[in-house]
C-alpha positions as CSV (number, residue, x, y, z in Angstrom):
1,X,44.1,22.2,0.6
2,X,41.5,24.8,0.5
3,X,40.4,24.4,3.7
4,X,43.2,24.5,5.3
5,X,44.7,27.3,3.3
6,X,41.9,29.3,4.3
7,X,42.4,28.4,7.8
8,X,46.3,29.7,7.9
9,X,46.2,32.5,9.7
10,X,43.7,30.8,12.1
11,X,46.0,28.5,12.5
12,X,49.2,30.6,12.8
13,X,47.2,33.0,15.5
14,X,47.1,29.9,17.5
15,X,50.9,29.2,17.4
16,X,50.2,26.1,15.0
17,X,52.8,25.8,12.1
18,X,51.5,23.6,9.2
19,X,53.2,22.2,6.9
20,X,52.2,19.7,4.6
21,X,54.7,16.6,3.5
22,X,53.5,14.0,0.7
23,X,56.0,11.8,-1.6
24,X,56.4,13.7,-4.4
25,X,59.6,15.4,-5.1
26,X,61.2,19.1,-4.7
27,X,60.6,20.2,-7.3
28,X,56.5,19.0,-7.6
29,X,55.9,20.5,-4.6
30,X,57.2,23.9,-5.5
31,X,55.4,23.9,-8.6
32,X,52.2,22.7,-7.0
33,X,52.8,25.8,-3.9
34,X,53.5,28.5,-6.3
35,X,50.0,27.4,-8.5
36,X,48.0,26.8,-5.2
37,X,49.9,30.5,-3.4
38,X,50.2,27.9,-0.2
39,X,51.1,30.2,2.6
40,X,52.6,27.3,4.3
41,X,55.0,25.1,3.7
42,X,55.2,21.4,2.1
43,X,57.8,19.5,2.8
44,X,59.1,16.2,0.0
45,X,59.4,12.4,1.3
46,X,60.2,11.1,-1.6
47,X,61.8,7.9,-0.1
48,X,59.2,7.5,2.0
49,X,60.8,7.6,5.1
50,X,58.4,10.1,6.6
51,X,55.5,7.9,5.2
52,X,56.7,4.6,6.5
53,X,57.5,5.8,10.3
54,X,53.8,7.8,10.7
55,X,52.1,4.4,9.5
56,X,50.8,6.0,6.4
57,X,51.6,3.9,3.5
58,X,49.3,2.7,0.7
59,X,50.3,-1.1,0.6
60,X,52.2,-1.9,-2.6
61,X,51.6,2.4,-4.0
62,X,53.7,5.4,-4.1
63,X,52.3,7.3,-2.1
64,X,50.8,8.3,1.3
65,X,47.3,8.6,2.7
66,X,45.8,11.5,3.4
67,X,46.2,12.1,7.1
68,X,46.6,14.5,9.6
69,X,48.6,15.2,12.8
70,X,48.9,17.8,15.1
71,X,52.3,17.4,17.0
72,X,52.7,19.8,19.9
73,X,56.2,21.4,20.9
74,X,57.5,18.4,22.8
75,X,57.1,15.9,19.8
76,X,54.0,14.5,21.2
77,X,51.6,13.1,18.4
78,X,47.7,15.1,19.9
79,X,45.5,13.9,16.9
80,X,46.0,11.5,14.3
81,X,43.1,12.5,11.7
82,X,42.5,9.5,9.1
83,X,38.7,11.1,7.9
84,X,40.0,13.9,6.7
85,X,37.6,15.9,4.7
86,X,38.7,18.1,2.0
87,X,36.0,21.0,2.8
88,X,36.4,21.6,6.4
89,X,39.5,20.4,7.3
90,X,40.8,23.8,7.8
91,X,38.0,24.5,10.3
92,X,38.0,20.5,11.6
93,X,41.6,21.7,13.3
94,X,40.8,25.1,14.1
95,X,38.4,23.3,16.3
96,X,40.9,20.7,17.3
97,X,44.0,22.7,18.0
98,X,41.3,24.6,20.4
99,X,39.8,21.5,22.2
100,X,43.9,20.6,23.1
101,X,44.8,23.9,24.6
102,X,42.1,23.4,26.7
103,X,42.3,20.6,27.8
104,X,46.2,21.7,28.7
């Protein structure tokens, strides 16, 4: 979450919005935003709705992996990132938000 906090205003300068969605509820996730001073938003699927339709369950556990996607303004799913790594992810989509608008 470092990462990618760190990245934020990278991220923002290229007209990306994060926002970050797990299953825990409301209220964890605005005590874990107000402790971490996240300058973007996370968003609750407690019911796993979210999880369930994006194909990132945990068989038979509460919870989601740890995935990324970058969704562009028509809805379109650009990058599905499985190996996300914890230390560079901000820069890993810096990198990839780039290689997309190039490529148009």
């Amino acid at each position: 979450m470092k990462s990618l906090q760190a990245a934020a205003t990278q991220l923002d300068d290229l007209g990306v919005k994060v926002l970050g969605v797990s299953r825990d509820s409301v209220e964890d996730q605005a005590k874990f935003a107000k402790e971490c001073d996240l300058k973007f938003g996370l968003l609750s699927d407690a019911d796993g709705s979210a999880t369930s339709k994006y194909d990132c369950a945990y068989e038979g556990r509460p919870m989601s992996q740890r995935v990324t996607f970058l969704i562009d303004k028509d809805g379109k799913v650009r990058l599905r990132d499985e190996g996300v790594s914890v230390k560079t992810h901000g820069e890993d989509m810096v990198a990839a938000v780039k290689r997309i608008q190039d490529e148009g």
